[in-house]
C-alpha positions as CSV (number, residue, x, y, z in Angstrom):
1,X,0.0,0.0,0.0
2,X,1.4,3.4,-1.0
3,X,0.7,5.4,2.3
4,X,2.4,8.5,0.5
5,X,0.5,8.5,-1.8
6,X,-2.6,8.1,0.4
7,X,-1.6,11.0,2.4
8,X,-1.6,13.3,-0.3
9,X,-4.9,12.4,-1.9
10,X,-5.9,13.0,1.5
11,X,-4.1,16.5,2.3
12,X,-4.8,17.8,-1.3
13,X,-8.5,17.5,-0.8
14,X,-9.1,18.3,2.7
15,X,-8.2,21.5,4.1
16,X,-5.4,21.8,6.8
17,X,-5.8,18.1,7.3
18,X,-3.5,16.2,9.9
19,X,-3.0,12.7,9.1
20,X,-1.8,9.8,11.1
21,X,-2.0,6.2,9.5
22,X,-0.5,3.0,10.0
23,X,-0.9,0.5,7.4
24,X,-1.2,-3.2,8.0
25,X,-0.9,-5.6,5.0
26,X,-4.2,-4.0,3.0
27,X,-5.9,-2.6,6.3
28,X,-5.6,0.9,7.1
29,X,-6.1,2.9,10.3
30,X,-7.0,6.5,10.2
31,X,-6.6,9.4,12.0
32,X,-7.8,12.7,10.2
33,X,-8.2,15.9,11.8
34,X,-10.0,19.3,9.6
35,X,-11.9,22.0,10.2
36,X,-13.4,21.0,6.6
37,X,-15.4,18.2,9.5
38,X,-17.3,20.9,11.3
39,X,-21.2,20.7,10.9
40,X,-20.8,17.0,9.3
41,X,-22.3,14.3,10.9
42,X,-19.6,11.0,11.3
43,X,-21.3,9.1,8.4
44,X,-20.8,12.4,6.4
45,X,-17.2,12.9,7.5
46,X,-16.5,9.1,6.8
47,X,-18.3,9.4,2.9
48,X,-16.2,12.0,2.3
49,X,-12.8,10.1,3.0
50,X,-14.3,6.8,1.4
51,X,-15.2,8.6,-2.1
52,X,-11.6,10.1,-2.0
53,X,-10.0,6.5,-1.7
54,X,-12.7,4.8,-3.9
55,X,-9.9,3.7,-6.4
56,X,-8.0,2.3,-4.1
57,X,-10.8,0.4,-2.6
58,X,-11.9,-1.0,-5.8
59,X,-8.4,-1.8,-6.9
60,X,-8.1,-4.1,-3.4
61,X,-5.0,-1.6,-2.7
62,X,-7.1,-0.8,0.6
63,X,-9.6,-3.8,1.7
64,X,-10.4,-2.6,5.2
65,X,-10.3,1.1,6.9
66,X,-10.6,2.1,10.1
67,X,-11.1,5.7,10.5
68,X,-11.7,8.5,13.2
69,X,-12.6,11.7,11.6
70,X,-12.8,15.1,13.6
71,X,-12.5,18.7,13.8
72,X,-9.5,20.1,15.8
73,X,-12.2,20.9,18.4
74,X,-12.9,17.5,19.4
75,X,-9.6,16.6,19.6
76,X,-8.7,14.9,23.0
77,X,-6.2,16.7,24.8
78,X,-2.9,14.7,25.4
């Protein structure tokens, strides 16, 4: 899986986005953080990132994502 390439797809199209990933095999866990989230429901949030890896679902580059999807806002503090 080309995880550079996935980060970029992702930063390109969502504004100011920090990405965390880890990639296992064809599985891939998200982190995405935007303020292009606010007013989206998580089902909305989660569409979004789907339709902007659809190729790379369909090609079986990506079989399984795990994804949490958030404004800074509702970022934990650490």
């Amino acid at each position: 899986m080309d995880i550079v390439a996935i980060e970029a797809i992702l930063k390109k199209n969502i504004s100011n986005c920090v990405v965390k990933m880890k990639a296992d095999g064809n599985k891939l866990d998200l982190l995405l953080v935007s303020e292009d989230f606010a007013g989206l429901k998580r089902v909305q949030r989660q569409q979004r990132v789907y339709r902007l890896l659809d190729d790379r679902i369909k090609s079986g580059e990506i079989h399984a994502i795990s994804m949490k999807v958030m404004t800074p806002e509702e970022m934990p503090a650490s």
